[in-house]
Phi, psi and omega in degrees: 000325170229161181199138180246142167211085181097277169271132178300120188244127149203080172078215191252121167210184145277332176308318186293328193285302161321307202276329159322291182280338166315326189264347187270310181308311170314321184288327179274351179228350166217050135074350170304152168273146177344302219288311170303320237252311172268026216236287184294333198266330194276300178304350162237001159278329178301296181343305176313278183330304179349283192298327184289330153004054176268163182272118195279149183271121183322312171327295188294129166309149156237189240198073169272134171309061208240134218229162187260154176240088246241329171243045165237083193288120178290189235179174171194117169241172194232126171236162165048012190097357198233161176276111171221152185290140171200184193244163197203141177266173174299009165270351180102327158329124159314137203241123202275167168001173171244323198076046130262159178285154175216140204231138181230141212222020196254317175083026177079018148315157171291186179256353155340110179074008179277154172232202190192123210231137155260146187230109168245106166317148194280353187240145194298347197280332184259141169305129164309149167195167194252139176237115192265134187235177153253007157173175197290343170309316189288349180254346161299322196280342137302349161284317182291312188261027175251343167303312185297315191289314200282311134345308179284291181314317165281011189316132172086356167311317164304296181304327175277010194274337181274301193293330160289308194292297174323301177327304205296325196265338189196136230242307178322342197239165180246139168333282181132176181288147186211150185292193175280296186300313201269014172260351182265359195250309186326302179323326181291348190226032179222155175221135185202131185205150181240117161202179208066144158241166164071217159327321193266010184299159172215108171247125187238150176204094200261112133300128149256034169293149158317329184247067169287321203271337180282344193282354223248142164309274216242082144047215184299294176311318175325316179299308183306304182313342195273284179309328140317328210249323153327299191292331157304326162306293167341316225242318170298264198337308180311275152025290199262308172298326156306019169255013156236031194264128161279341171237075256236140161283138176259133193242014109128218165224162226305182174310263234224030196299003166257005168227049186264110189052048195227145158243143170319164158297105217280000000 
C-alpha cells in the first residue's frame, strides 16, 4: 500500500512531497538514520490506515457474478456400485473435474428442473465454483450465505493484515489479536522490508488483499488523509524536541493545519 524506494510514492500528492521533507528533518535533528527515519514515517502513516480500517460487516451483500451454464447437465453415474453425481455435456458425455468446486442443492432429489450455475464471488481472493440448483435465486441465496459465514471467520483481516505487515517492518509493533482462519491467511497478503542505504534505500510495507483500499472509510482519501496525519506527527515530534534548542530549525509550519483534531469521513 506504501512504499519509500528513494522517495515515498503513492502518485503525486503534497503529502508525499511533506512526508519527504520531514525524513530529511528527522535525520538531521533527531539524529536517525535513511532507514530508521523512513522506516518510522512509513510506520506511522500505517497507524492511520489501520485505524481508518474497517471490519467487514457479516450482514452485507456482496455482488456476486453468477451466470447459467447450459452445457453442463447435471447427472448421475454409477461407480464401484455405487450412484454418483455429476455433470454431463450435451451428448450426454461425462464430464471430467472442471478443477472448481461443485456444490449441489438437490438434498437427493432428482435432477429434474436443476441448472448448473457458475457463481464468481465479488472479491478475487474466493475461487469461482459451479453450483447446481434449481434456479439461480436458490444459489445467490447459497452464495450469501457462505459469503456471510466466510466474512465471520475473517472478520479484521484486513486491519490485521496491515498490522502484520507493519510487524514484519518494525518489531516495535504487534498485530493485534486475530482469530484462527485470519492468522492462517494474513501471512499470504501482508509484507513488510528495509533494504539498502543511502540513495538505494528501498522500504516496502505492502497489504496485498483485493480490498485493502475498499476496507479504508473513505477509500483512496483515506491514504491520503493517513499520510497528512503522519507529516503532522512528524512535524510535532520535530518540535517538540527543538524546544530548548537556542537556535532551533525551522522546519517551516505545521503541514497540515486543517485536519488538526479532525478525523476522516466514515
Amino acid at each position: 500500500m506504501i512504499g519509500i524506494t528513494a522517495n515515498l510514492t503513492w502518485g503525486p500528492s503534497r503529502p508525499i512531497e511533506e512526508l519527504n521533507r520531514l525524513i530529511v528533518h528527522r535525520c538531521n535533528i533527531l539524529h536517525e538514520s535513511a532507514k530508521d527515519a523512513a522506516i518510522a514515517t512509513v510506520i506511522n502513516a500505517a497507524t492511520s490506515l489501520r485505524a481508518e480500517t474497517r471490519k467487514a460487516r457479516p450482514g452485507a451483500k456482496t455482488k456476486p457474478a453468477i451466470n447459467a451454464k447450459i452445457d453442463l447437465i447435471p447427472s448421475c453415474t454409477v461407480t464401484g456400485g455405487k450412484r454418483r453425481r455429476c455433470l454431463r455435456d450435451a451428448s450426454g458425455n461425462r464430464v471430467g473435474k472442471s478443477g472448481m468446486r461443485t456444490v449441489y442443492l438437490t438434498d437427493g432429489a432428482s435432477f429434474g428442473g436443476c441448472q448448473t450455475f457458475l457463481v464468481t464471488p465479488e472479491h478475487r481472493r474466493d475461487r469461482a465454483y459451479l453450483i447446481v440448483a434449481r434456479s439461480q435465486k436458490d444459489a445467490e441465496k447459497y452464495e450469501q450465505a457462505r459469503s456471510r459465514r466466510r466474512k465471520e471467520a475473517l472478520g479484521g483481516l484486513a486491519k490485521f493484515t496491515l498490522g502484520l505487515a507493519m510487524s514484519k517492518l518494525s518489531t516495535r509493533n504487534r498485530p493485534g489479536e486475530a482469530g484462527a482462519k485470519v492468522g492462517v491467511v494474513a501471512p499470504k497478503y501482508a509484507s513488510g522490508s528495509a533494504t539498502g542505504e543511502g540513495k538505494g534505500l528501498s522500504v516496502e510495507l505492502r497489504s496485498a488483499l483485493d480490498y485493502a483500499i475498499d476496507a479504508l472509510k473513505g477509500g483512496k482519501s483515506s491514504v491520503d488523509f493517513s499520510m497528512q496525519k503522519a507529516a503532522n506527527k512528524t512535524f510535532g515530534l520535530l518540535s517538540r524536541q527543538m524546544q530548548n534548542w537556542s537556535s532551533p530549525v525551522d522546519i517551516g509550519p505545521v503541514p497540515f493545519p486543517e485536519i488538526v483534531g479532525k478525523r476522516s469521513a466514515t
